[in-house]
C-alpha positions in Angstrom: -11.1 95.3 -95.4 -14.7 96.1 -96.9 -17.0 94.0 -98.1 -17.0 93.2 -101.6 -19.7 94.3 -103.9 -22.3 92.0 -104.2 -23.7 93.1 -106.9 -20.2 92.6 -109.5 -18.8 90.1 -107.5 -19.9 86.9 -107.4 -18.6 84.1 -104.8 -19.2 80.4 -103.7 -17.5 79.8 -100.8 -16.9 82.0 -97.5 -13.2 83.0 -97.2 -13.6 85.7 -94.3 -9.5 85.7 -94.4 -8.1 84.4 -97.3 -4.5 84.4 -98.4 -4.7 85.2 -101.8 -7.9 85.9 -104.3 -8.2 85.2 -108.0 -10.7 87.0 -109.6 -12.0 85.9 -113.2 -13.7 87.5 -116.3 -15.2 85.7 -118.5 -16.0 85.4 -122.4 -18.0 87.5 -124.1 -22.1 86.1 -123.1 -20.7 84.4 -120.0 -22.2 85.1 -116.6 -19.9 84.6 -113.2 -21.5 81.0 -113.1 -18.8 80.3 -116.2 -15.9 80.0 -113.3 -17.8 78.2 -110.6 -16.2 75.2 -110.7 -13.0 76.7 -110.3 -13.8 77.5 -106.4 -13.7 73.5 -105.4 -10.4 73.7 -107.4 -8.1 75.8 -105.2 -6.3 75.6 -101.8 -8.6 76.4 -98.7 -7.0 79.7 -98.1 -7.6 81.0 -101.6 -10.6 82.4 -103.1 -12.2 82.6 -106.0 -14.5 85.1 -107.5 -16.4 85.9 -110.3 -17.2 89.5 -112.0 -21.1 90.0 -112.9 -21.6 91.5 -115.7 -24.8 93.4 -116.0 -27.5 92.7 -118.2 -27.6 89.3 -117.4 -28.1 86.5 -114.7 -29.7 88.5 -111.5 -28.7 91.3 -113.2 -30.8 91.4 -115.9 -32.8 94.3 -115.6 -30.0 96.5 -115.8 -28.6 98.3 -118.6 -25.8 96.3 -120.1 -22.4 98.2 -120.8 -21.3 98.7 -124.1 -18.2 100.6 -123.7 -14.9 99.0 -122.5 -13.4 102.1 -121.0 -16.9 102.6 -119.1 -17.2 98.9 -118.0 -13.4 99.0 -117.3 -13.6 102.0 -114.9 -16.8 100.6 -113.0 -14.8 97.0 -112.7 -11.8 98.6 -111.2 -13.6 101.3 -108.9 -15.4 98.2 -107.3 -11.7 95.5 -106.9 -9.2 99.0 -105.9 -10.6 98.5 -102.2 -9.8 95.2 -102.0 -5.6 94.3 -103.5 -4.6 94.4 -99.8 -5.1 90.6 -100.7 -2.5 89.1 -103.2 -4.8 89.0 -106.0 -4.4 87.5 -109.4 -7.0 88.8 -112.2 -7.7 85.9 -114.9 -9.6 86.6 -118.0 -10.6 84.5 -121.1 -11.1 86.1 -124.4 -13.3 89.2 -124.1 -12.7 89.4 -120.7 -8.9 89.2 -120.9 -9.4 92.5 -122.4 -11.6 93.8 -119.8 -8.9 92.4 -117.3 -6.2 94.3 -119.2 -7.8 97.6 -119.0 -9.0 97.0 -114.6 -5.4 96.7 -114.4 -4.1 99.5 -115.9 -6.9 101.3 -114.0 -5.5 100.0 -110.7 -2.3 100.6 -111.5 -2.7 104.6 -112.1 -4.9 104.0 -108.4 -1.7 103.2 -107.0 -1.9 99.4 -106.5 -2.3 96.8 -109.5 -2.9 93.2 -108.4 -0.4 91.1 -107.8 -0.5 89.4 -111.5 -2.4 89.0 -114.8 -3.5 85.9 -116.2 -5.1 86.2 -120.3 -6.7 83.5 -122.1 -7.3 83.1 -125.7 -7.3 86.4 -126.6 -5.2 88.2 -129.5 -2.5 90.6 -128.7 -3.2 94.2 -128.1 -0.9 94.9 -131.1 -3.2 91.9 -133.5 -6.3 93.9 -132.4 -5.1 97.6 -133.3 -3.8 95.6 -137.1 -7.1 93.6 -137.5 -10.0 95.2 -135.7 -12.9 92.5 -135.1 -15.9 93.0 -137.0 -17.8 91.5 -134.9 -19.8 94.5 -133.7 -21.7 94.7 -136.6 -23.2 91.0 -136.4 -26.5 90.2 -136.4 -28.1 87.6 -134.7 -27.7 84.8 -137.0 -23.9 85.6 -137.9 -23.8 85.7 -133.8 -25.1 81.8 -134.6 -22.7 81.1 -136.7 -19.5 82.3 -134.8 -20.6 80.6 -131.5 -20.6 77.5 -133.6 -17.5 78.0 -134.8 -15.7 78.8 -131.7 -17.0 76.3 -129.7 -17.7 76.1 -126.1 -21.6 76.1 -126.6 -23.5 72.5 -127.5 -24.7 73.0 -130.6 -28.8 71.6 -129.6 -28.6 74.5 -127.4 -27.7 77.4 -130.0 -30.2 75.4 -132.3 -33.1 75.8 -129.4 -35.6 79.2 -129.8 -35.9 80.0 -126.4 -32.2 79.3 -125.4 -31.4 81.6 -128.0 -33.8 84.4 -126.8 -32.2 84.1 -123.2 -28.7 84.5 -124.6 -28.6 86.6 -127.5 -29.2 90.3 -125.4 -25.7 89.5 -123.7 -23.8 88.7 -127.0 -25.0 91.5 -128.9 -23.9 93.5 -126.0 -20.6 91.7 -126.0 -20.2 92.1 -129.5 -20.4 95.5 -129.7 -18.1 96.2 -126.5 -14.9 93.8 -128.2 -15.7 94.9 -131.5 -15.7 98.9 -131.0 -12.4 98.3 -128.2 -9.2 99.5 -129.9 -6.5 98.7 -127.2 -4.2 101.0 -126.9 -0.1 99.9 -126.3 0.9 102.1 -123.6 1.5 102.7 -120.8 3.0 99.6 -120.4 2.2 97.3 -117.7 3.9 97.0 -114.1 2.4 93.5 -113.3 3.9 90.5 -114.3 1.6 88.6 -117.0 1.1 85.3 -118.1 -1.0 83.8 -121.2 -2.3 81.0 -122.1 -4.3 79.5 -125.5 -5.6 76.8 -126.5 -3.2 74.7 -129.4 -6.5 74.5 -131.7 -7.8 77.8 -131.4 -8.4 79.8 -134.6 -8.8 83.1 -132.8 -5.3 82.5 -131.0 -1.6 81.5 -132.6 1.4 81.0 -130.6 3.1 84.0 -132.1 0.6 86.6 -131.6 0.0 85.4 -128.1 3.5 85.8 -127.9 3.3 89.9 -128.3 1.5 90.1 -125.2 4.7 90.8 -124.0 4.3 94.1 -125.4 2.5 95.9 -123.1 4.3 94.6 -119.6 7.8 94.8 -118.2 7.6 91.4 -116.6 6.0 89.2 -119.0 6.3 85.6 -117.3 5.9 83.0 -120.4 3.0 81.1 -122.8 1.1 78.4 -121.9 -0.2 76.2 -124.4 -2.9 73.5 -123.4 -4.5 70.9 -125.4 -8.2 72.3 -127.3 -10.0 75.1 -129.0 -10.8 78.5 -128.2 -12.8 77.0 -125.2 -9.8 74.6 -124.1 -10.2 75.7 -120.6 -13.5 73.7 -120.0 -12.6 70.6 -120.2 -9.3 71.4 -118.8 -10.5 73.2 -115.9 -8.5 71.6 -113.5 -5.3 71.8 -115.0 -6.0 75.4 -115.7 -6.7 76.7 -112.1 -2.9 74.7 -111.0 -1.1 76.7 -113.8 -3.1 80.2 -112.3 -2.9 78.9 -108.6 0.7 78.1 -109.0 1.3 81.4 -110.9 -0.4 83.6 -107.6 2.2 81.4 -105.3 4.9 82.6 -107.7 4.4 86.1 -107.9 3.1 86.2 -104.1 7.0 85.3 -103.2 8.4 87.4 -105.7 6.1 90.5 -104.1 7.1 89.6 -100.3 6.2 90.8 -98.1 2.6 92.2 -99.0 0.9 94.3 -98.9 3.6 96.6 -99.9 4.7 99.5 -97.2 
């Protein structure tokens, strides 16, 4: 197998030959460092990793990607060399959207992971009906929507030079969720699972419910206890439901990789 690209992929512990992989996207202004905890969470044969986004962390000197489609096609050109490992792709709010899209990319490669995991995001369908308008914030009505979703201590958001450091990435993120128009087909091979948080504003159980839309093997809900950013402080209980949803579909797919 080649190596994995160091500069999108970050990991935190060595897993020369590892079973199965889950790689996670995060939110819109999140680095790779959002899903760290998550490696001391899983079996010993598993492995986590983490996509870096550019524009941000060590890669901030590099143009950030505005663009879905472009950030989408990069994403799955670098994973494509690498689902010869049962791999599960898990992404929370923005980045269940860019982990949407890297999968239908894969899948037109030839070889989709082995399952989808998407977190507190609106349906495909909810998105087309009620594009976001968040594209045309500016930095104080950034402010005010990070407070409102959570996920972010509100000293920090209040402090000048935290501010500075993370605005770049959310005004890039912004722009990229707020100018993406999903579209519902083709539909999705790989099986898909979602789950939200029961106080979420952004998220309600019937919208997250359409997801169902755009796969033929659409596996259930999940609903755990919190807002938008319920899977921080349940972080543990979050990497058993996607740990225990790569076992599942890794004995539905036996044996793998696929002749």
């Amino acid at each position: 197998m080649a190596d994995l690209d160091a500069t999108w992929i970050r990991s935190w512990q060595a897993h020369p030959n590892p079973t199965g992989r889950i790689v996670c996207f995060g939110p819109a202004g999140a680095s790779a460092n959002f899903f760290r905890g998550w490696s001391t969470r899983v079996p010993a044969d598993l492995e986590v990793l983490g996509l870096a986004y550019p524009g941000r962390e060590r890669r901030f000197e590099e143009a950030p990607i505005e663009d879905m489609a472009a950030l989408a096609d990069a994403v799955a050109q670098v994973l494509a060399p690498h689902m010869d490992v049962p791999t599960v792709l898990f992404g929370h709010s923005m980045g269940a959207s860019v982990a949407f899209e890297v999968t239908r990319r894969l899948e037109k490669r030839g070889r989709g992971p082995l399952g989808l995991a998407l977190s507190g995001r609106q349906s495909p369908r909810r998105q087309r009906d009620l594009p976001s308008g968040v594209a045309g914030f500016n930095d104080e009505q950034i402010i005010e929507h990070l407070h409102e979703l959570g996920g972010t201590p509100p000293e920090m958001l209040a402090d000048p030079d935290f501010r500075d450091l993370v605005l770049p990435a959310f005004r890039t993120d912004f722009t990229l969720v707020g100018t993406y128009l999903p579209n519902l087909k083709p539909v999705l091979d790989t099986p898909v699972t979602v789950l939200f948080g029961d106080g979420d504003r952004e998220v309600f159980e019937g919208d997250a419910d359409r997801w169902r839309e755009i796969t033929r093997r659409f596996t259930g809900l999940s609903v755990f206890p919190g807002g938008h950013f319920y899977l921080i402080e349940k972080e543990a209980e979050v990497v058993a439901h996607v740990v225990r949803f790569l076992s599942a579909q890794r004995i539905r797919a036996l044996p793998w990789p696929p002749a």
